[in-house]
N, C-alpha and C positions, 0 to 999 in steps of 0.2 A: 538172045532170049531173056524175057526181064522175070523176074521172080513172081510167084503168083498171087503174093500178097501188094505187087505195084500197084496204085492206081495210074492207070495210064492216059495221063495229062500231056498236050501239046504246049512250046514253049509259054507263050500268053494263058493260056489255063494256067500253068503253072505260077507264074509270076502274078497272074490276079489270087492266088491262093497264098505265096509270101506274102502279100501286101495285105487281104483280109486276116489271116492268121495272126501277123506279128501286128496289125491293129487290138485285135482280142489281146494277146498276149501285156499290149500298153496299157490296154483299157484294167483288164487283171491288176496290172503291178498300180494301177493309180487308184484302183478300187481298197485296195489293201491298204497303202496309203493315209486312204479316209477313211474309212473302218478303224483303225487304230489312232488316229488322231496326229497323225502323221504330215499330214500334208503340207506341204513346204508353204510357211506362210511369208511375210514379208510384206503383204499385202495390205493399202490402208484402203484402197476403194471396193476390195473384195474379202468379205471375212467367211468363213466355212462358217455355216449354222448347224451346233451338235446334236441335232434332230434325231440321229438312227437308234432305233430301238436298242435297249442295253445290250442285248445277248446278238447284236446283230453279226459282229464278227463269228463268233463264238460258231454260229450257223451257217457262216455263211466262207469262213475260212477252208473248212472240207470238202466244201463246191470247187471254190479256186480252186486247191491244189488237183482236185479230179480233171476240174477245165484244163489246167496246164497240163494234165496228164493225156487228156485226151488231143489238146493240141502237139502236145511231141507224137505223138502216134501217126495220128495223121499227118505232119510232117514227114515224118519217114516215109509213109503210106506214099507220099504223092514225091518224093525223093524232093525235096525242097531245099534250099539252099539257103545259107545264113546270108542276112543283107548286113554288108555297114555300111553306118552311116557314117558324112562327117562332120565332126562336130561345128569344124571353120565353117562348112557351109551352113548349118542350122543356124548358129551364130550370125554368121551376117543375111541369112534369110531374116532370121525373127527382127533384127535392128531396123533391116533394111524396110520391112514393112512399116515397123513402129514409125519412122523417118516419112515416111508418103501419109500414112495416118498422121500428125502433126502437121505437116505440109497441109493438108490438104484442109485444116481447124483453122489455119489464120483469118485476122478478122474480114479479109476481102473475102474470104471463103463462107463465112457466117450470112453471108448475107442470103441465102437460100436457105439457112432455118427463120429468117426474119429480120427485120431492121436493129441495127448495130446501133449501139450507144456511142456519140465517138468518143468517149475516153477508153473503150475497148483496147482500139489499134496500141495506144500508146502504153497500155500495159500487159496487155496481153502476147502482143507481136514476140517482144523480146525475150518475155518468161519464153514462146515455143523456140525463141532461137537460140536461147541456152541449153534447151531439153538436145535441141538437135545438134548443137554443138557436144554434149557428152554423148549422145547417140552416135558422133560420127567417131571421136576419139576412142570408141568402144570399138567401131571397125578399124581404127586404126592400125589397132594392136594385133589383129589378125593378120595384118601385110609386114610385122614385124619383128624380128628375133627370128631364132630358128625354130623350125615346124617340131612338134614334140612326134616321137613316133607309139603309137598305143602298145 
């Protein structure tokens, strides 16, 4: 007998409900982020433009925490289950993509946005095969030392 406040989800309803919840939940913690001015920079070809109105946290922090509020509820509601993730895997997802992105810029590859200059190859080629050479030594280090445990 399940308690009367369950909502009663079959496995894939459920698991499409982790997956949209703890999206909101990312979206929240990056929202907050930006609003505070926060947000991890690092960045030279993307800069945050300080556009939000002044008092926009101010207004808009009491929503978040109602949102989070209302998403634990609902959690429980629908008896959901915490996901981990892991980190090595994110890690060499995001590398691994950046690595086929580069790949796929070389200048044989330009040539479907348009005719190629040939001094291209000779200085471009090598700049992406340094990017991908740190790109790969970055997954390196994931196949090595011992695994940390959380």
């Amino acid at each position: 007998m399940r308690p009367a406040n369950l909502i009663p989800l079959n496995g894939p309803q459920r698991l499409h409900f982790e997956v949209i919840l703890a999206s909101l939940e990312k979206a929240l913690s990056r929202l907050e982020l930006i609003a505070q001015g926060r947000e991890h920079g690092g960045c030279r070809l993307t800069r945050m433009d300080g556009d939000l109105p002044d008092a926009f946290w101010e207004g808009a922090a009491p929503i978040v925490e109602r949102l989070r509020a209302k998403v634990a509820s609902l959690s429980t509601a629908m008896a959901l289950t915490e996901r981990h993730t892991s980190a090595k895997r994110l890690v060499r997802t995001l590398m691994t993509a950046q690595l086929l992105k580069i790949e796929d810029s070389s200048s044989g590859r330009l040539r479907g946005y348009g005719a190629v200059d040939p001094a291209v190859e000779g200085r471009l080629d090598p700049a992406l095969e340094a990017l991908q050479l740190d790109l790969h030594a970055v997954l390196d280090l994931l196949s090595s030392g011992v695994e940390r445990r959380a």
